[in-house]
C-alpha positions as CSV (number, residue, x, y, z in Angstrom):
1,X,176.4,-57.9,-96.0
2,X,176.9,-56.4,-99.0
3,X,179.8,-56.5,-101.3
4,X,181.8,-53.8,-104.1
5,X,182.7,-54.6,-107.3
6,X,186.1,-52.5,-108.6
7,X,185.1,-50.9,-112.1
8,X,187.4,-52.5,-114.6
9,X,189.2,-50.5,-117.7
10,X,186.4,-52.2,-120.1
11,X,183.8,-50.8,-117.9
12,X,185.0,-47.1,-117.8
13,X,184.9,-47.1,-121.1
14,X,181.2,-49.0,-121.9
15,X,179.8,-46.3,-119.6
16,X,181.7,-43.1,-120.8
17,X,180.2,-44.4,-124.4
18,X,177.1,-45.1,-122.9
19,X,177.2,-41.5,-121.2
20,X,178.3,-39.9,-124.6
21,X,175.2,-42.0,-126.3
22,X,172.8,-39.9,-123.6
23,X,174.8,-36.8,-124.3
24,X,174.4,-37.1,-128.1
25,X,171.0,-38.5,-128.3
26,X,169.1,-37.2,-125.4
27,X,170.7,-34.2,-124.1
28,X,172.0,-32.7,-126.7
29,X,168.8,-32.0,-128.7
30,X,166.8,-30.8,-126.0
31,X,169.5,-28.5,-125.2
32,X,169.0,-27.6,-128.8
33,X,165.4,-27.1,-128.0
34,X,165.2,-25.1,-125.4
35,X,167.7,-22.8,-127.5
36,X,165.4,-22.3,-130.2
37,X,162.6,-21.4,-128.3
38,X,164.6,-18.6,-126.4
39,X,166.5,-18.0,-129.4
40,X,164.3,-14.2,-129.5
41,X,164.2,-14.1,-125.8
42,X,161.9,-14.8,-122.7
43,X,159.1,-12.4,-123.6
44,X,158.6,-13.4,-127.3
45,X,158.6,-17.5,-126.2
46,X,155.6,-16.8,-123.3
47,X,154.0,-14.2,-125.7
48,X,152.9,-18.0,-127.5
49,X,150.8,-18.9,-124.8
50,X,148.1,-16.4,-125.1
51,X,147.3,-17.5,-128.5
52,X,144.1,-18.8,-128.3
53,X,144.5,-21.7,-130.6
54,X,147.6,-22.8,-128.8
55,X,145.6,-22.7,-125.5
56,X,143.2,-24.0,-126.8
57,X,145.6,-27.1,-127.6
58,X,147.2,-27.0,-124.5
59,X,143.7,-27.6,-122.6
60,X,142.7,-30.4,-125.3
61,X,145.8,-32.5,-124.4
62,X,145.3,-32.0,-120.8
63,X,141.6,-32.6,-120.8
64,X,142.2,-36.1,-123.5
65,X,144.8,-36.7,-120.7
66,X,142.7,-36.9,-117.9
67,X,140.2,-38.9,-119.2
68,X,142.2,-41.3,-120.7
69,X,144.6,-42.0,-117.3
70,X,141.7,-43.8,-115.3
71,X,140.2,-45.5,-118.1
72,X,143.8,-47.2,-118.5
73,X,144.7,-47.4,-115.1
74,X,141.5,-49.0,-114.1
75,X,141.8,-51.4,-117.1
76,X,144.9,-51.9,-117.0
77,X,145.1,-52.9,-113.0
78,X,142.3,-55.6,-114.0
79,X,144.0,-56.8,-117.5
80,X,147.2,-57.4,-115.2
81,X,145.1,-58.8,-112.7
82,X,144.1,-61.8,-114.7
83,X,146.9,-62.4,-116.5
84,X,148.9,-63.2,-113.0
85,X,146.5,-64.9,-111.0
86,X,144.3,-66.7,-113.3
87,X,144.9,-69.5,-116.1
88,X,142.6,-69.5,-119.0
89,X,141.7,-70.4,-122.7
90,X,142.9,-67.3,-124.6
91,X,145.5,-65.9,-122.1
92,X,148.7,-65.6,-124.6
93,X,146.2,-64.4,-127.1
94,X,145.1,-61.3,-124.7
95,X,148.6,-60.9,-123.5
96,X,149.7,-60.5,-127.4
97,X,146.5,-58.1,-128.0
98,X,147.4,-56.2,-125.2
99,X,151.1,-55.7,-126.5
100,X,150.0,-55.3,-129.9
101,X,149.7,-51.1,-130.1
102,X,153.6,-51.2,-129.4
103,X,154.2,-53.0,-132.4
104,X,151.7,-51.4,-134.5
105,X,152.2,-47.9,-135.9
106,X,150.3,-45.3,-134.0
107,X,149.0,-44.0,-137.8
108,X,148.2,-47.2,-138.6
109,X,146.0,-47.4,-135.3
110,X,144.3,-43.8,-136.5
111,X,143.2,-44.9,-139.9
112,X,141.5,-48.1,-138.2
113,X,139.4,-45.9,-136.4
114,X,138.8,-44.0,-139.2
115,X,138.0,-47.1,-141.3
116,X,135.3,-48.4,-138.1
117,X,133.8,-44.9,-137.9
118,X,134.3,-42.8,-140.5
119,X,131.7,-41.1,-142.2
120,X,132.2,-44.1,-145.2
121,X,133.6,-46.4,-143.1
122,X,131.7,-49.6,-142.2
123,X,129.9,-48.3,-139.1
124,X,130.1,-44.5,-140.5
125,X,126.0,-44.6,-142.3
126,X,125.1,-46.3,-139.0
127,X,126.2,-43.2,-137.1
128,X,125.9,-40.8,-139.0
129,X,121.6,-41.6,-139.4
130,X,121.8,-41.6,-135.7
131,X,123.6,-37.9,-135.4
132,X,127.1,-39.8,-134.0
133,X,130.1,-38.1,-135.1
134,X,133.1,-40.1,-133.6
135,X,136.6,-39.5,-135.5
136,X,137.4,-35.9,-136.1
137,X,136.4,-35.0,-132.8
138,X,137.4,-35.3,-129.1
139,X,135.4,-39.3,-129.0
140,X,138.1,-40.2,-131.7
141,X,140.8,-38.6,-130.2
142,X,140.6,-40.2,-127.0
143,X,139.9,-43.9,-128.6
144,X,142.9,-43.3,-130.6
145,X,145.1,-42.1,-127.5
146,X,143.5,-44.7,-125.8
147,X,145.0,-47.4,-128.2
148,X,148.5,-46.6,-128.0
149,X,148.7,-46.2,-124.1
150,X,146.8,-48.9,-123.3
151,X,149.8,-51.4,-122.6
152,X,151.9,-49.4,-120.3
153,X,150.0,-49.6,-117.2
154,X,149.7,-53.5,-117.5
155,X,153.2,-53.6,-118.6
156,X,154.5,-51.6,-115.3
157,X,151.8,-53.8,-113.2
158,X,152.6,-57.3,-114.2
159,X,156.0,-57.7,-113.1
160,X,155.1,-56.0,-109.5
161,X,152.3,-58.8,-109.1
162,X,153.8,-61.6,-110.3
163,X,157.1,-60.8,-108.3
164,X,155.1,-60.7,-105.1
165,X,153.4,-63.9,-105.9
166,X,150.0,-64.8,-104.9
167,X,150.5,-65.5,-100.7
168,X,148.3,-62.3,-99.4
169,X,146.0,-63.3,-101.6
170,X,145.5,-67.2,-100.8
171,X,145.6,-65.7,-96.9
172,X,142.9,-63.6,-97.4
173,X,141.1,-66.6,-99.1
174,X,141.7,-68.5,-95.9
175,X,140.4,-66.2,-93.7
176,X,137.0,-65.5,-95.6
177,X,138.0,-62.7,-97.6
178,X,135.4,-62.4,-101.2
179,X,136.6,-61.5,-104.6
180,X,136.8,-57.9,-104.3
181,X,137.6,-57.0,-100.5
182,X,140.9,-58.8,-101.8
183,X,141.2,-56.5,-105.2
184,X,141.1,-54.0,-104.1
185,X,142.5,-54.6,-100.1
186,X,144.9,-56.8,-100.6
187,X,146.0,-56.7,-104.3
188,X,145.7,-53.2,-105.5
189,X,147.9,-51.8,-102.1
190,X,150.7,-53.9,-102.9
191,X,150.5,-52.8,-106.9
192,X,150.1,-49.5,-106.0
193,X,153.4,-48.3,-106.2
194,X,153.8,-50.2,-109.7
195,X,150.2,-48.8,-110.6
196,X,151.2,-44.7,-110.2
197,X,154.6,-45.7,-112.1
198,X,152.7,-47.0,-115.2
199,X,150.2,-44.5,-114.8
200,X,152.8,-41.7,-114.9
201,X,154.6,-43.4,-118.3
202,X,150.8,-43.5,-119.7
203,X,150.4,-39.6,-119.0
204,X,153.4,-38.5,-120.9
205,X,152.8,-41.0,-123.5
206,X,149.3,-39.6,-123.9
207,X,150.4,-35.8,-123.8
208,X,153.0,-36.6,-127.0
209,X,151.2,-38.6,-129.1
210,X,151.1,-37.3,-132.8
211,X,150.5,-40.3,-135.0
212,X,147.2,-41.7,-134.4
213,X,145.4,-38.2,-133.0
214,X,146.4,-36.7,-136.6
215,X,144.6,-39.3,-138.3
216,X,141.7,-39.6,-135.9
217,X,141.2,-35.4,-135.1
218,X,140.6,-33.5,-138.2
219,X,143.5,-30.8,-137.5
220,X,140.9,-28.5,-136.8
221,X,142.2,-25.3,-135.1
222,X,141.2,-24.4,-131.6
223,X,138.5,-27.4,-131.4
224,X,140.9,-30.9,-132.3
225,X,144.5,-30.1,-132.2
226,X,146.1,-31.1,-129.3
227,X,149.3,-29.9,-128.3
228,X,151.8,-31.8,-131.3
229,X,149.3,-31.5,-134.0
230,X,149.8,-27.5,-132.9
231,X,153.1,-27.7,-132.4
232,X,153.2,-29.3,-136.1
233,X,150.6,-26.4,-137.4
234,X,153.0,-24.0,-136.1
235,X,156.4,-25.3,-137.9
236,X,154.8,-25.5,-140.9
237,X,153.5,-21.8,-140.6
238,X,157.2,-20.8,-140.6
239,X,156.4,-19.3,-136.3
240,X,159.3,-21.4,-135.6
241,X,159.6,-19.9,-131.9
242,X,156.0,-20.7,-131.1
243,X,156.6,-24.2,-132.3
244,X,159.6,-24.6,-130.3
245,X,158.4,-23.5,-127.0
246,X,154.9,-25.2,-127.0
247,X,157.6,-28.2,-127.8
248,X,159.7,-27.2,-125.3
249,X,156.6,-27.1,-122.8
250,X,155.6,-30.5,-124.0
251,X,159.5,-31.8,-123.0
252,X,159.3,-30.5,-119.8
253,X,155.7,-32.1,-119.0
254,X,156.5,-35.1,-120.1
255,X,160.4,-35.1,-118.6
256,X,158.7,-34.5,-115.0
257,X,156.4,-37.0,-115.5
258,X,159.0,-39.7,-116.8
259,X,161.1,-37.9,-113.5
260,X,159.1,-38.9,-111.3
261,X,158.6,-41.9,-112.4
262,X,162.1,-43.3,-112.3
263,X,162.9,-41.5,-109.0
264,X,159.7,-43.6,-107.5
265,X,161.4,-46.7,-109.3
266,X,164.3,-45.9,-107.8
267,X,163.3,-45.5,-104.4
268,X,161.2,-48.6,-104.5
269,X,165.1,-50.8,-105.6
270,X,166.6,-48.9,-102.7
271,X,164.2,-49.7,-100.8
272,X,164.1,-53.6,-101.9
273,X,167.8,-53.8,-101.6
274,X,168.0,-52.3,-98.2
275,X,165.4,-55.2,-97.1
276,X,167.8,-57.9,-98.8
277,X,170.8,-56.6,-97.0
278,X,169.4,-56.3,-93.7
279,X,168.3,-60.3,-93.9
């Protein structure tokens, strides 16, 4: 049985401020952005999409993108993994390592890349006798993406395990079940749901990151700028409408990613309150 709770005065007005925060911080500039890149019409906003550098960027980002989404999710799935269902020396240490590219500025995270493999940095005459060019092209641009998207699929993961406890598993255990027929039978279908979510927040993270690629790529037209570093190339060219509607391209992207994301979120609360109201 469920019961209704009659909004109060106090709460009108916390969520009419909360709904003019969206408005104002949220809404209102991408409103703003998809005027800007109309502002000279329809024609003029597409006519951006066959330049070749810009498509060139657009196919970077999606190609950095798809590499970097399995890496993480596969990673991330097994960091999660052993931080819920095993106690050992060093596990607050990893879960703070883990964590620590959301704390750490992402240009921060570019010129430690930079430092490692640069062409003077301290494995940089290593690689370089050896023909290995890493930062500056698309090797450094995916480490550097990989660093700052890292957490979110362990982040989105760990609360789904640990909520869900460790029952299957020690039943699977009972029955004879090994190591990995209960990964990936037992474990990994009960965190898919969780899995997809983070993976989807990792996507549009990866697509709009700026900071650490434009340390870590060079800005090198057409062969190392991914779609912000163009977008950024663009503004300060003065092709304001090009700038705004890769931008604007970027927002949508990422919005339908994010979109998805929270209508799968909340389908799955729907879903878990329908269960608690039925018992």
């Amino acid at each position: 049985m469920t019961t209704t709770t009659r909004i109060t005065p106090a709460g009108w007005l916390l969520t009419a401020a909360a709904w003019l925060a969206v408005a104002l911080m949220l809404i209102l500039p991408v409103g703003v952005l998809f005027g800007q890149a109309l502002r000279e019409g329809l024609q003029a906003a597409l006519a951006t999409l066959s330049d070749p550098d810009s498509l060139a960027a657009i196919r970077l980002s999606l190609l950095v993108t798809a590499i970097v989404l399995p890496v993480n999710a596969a990673c991330g799935f097994l960091a999660a993994f052993a931080l819920t269902r095993f106690d050992f020396p060093g596990r607050a240490l990893l879960l703070v390592l883990i964590e620590l590219p959301l704390s750490v500025s992402p240009v921060v995270a570019g010129l430690v890349w930079v430092l490692l493999f640069g062409r003077h940095g301290w494995f940089g005459p290593w690689l370089t006798a050896h023909g290995i060019r890493l930062v500056f092209t698309l090797p450094g641009i995916l480490l550097a993406t990989l660093f700052v998207t890292f957490p979110y699929v362990t982040r989105t993961v760990m609360p789904a395990m640990e909520a869900r406890g460790r029952a299957q598993e020690e039943a699977a255990t009972m029955l004879g079940a090994g190591f990995l027929p209960i990964l990936f039978r037992v474990t990994l279908p009960e965190a898919g749901a969780a899995l997809l979510s983070g993976t989807l927040l990792c996507a549009a993270r990866a697509l709009g990151e700026f900071g650490a690629v434009s340390v870590a790529s060079g800005h090198v037209p057409g062969l190392t700028e991914t779609v912000p570093l163009r977008i950024q190339a663009l503004y300060d060219g003065y092709e304001t409408t090009a700038a705004f509607t890769l931008a604007a391209l970027l927002a949508i992207a990422s919005g339908l990613l994010v979109g998805v994301r929270g209508v799968m979120e909340w389908r799955r609360g729907g879903t878990g309150s329908a269960r608690v109201d039925a018992t």
